[in-house]
N, C-alpha and C positions, 0 to 999 in steps of 0.2 A: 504494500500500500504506500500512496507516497507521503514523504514525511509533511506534505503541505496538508496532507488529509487528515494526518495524525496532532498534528500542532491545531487545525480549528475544529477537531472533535475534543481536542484535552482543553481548547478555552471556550467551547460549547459546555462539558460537563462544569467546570470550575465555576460557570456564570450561572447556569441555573439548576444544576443537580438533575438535570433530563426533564425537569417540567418545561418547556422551552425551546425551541429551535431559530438558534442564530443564523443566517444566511452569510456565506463568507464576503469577507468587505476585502477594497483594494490592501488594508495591512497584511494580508494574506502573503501580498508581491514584497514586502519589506523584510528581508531577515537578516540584522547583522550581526555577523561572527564576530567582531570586535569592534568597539564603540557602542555607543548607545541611538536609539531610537533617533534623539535629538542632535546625535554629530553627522554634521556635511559629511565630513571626513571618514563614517564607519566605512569598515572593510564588510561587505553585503557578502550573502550567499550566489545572488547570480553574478557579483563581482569574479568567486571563486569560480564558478561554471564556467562565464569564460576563459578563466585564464585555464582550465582544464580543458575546454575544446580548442585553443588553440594548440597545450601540447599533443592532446589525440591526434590532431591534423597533421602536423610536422610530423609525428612518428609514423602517422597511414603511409604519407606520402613518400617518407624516407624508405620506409620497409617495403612499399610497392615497388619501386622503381627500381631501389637498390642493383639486381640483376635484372635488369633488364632484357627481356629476349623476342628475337620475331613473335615465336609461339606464346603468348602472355601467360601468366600465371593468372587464378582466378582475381586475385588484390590487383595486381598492375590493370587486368581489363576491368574492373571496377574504374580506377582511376584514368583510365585514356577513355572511358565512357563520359564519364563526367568532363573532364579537360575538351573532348572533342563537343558536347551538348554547348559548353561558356563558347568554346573558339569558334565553332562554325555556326551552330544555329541564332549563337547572342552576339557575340563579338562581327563575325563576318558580315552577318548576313545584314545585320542594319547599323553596324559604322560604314562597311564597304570594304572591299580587300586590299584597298590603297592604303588605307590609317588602319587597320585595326588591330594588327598584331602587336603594338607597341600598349595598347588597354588589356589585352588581353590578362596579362598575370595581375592586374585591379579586378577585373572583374570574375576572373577565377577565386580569389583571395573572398570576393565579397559575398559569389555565392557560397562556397564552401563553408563558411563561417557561418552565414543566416540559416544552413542548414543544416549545418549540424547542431545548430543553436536552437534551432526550431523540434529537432525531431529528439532533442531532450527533454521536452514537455510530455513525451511517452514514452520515455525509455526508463525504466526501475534502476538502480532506485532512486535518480536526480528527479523524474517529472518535474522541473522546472525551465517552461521557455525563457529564458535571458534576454529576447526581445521583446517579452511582457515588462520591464521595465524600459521607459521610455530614454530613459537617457541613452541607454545600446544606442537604439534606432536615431536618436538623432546625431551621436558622433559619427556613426555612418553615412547620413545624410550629410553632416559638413565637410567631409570626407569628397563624396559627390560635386556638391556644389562650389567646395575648389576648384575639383578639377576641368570642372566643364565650363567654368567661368574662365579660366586660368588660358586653357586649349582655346575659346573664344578667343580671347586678348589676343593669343598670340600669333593665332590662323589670320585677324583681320585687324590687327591694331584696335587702339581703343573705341575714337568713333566709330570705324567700321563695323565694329561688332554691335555697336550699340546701333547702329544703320540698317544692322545686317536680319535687328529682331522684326523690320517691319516689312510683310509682303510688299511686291514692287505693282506697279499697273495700278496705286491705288488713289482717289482723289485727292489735291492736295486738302482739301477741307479738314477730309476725317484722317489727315496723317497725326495730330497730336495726337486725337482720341485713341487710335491706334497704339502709338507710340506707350501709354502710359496702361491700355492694356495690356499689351504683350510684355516689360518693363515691370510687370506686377505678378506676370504668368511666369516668368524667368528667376524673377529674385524673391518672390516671394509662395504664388499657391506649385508650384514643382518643389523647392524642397520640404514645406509642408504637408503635403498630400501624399509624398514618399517617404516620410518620417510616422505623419499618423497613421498609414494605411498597414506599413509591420505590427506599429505598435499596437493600434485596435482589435488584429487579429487575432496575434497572440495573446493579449491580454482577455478579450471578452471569450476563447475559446478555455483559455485554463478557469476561467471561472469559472461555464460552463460546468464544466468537468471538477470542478470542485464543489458546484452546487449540486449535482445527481449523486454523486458519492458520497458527501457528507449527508445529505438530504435522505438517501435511500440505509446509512447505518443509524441515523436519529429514527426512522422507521423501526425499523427492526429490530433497534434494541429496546429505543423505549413506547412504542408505538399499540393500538390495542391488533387483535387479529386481523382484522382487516388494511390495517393500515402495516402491517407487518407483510400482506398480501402485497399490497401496492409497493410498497420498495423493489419488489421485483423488478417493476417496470422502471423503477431509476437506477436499479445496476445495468438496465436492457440498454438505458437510453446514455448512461455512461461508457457500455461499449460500443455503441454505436456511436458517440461521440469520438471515443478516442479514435476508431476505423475514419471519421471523417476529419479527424485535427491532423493525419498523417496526408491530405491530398492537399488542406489547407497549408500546412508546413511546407511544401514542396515549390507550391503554386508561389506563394509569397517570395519566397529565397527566388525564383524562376522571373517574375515581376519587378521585384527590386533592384534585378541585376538586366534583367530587360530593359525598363525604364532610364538606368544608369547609362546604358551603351547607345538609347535615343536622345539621351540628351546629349550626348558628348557626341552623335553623330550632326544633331542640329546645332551646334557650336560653330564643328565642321566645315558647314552646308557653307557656298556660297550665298546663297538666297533661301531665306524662310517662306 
């Protein structure tokens, strides 16, 4: 069971002795291993998840590749599966084969990370996504919108780029209005929308999954026969949740590193 399960069934009984059922709150996502509640500076629990999928990844990647051969071993074709899904279907295919191989180990780096981060929200015994706290998502995000600000500047110099965000062929009337659109769409709802859209997922899916489980053991231990009946159907609907947090996990890591390689390809572009 995972320990998030464990931690709001022990301040479920401590709060009401089982006459009561607490519904898990966002403190659920906060757990620090040293510091208190009140310091910036605690050292958190998905602080330590990440820095344990990053050593996972280095050692996948070191021990796949290590021997190298025509014929792959099942680890190495794991790993040129994934390397080939970033290079060719994300990287190539919407930066273009002229720029893209120099993005390429970004956005390998970025999906491998968002998903192995993600598909820890089901794996025993961490179940905790790390992109349910939002700070992840958006270092990642600023991360992003460096670089594709950065690649702008230097593909078209500064007016140019700033030139470069407004279709051409278009009246001169509506070129402000334009202008303060797209200039709001660029620095402002893109890395927004790709900060909130990890974060929301993750976040409102492990809740999910923490309200049928916790929800369906408050049944059953302290619930009368019928209602011990009915937990049934929240352990049903907790593994049918978890079955579908594994497509959402994937899709997300998939999307956020797609979105990444369009925007650094519209950087790029000569003309928006």
């Amino acid at each position: 069971m995972s320990s998030d399960v464990l931690t709001a069934l022990g301040a479920l009984a401590a709060s009401g002795s089982g006459d009561s059922y607490e519904t898990p709150t966002p403190a659920e996502f906060w757990w620090p291993l040293w510091g208190g509640y009140d310091n910036p500076w605690a050292f958190t629990r998905p602080s330590l998840v990440l820095l344990l999928s990053v050593g996972l990844i280095a050692w996948w990647l070191v021990a796949s590749t290590r021997k190298a051969a025509v014929v792959p071993s099942k680890g190495q074709w794991i790993t040129e599966q994934v390397y080939g899904l970033v290079r060719n279907s994300i990287a190539k295919d919407v930066i273009g084969s002229h720029d893209f191989l120099k993005f390429v180990p970004l956005l390998f780096t970025m999906f491998t990370l968002i998903l192995v981060n993600n598909l820890f929200g089901i794996i025993p015994p961490i179940q905790y996504p790390t992109m349910s706290r939002i700070g992840f998502p958006m270092a990642l995000t600023l991360i992003v919108y460096v670089v594709y600000h950065v690649v702008g500047f230097r593909k078209h110099g500064f007016a140019g780029y700033l030139k470069s965000m407004i279709p051409g062929g278009l009246p001169k009337a509506v070129l402000p209005f334009i202008f303060v659109l797209e200039f709001i769409t660029y620095y402002v709802t893109r890395p927004l929308s790709l900060c909130l859209r990890l974060f929301g997922n993750m976040f409102a899916g492990h809740l999910l999954l923490l309200l049928f489980i916790t929800a369906g053991d408050y049944m059953l231990l302290h619930g009368s026969i019928g209602m011990k009946l009915v937990s049934v159907g929240s352990y049903a609907m907790a593994f049918v949740m978890t079955a579908f947090e594994i497509l959402v996990e994937f899709l997300q890591a998939y999307i956020f590193t797609l979105l990444t390689a369009t925007y650094i390809a519209s950087s790029l572009a000569d003309e928006h």
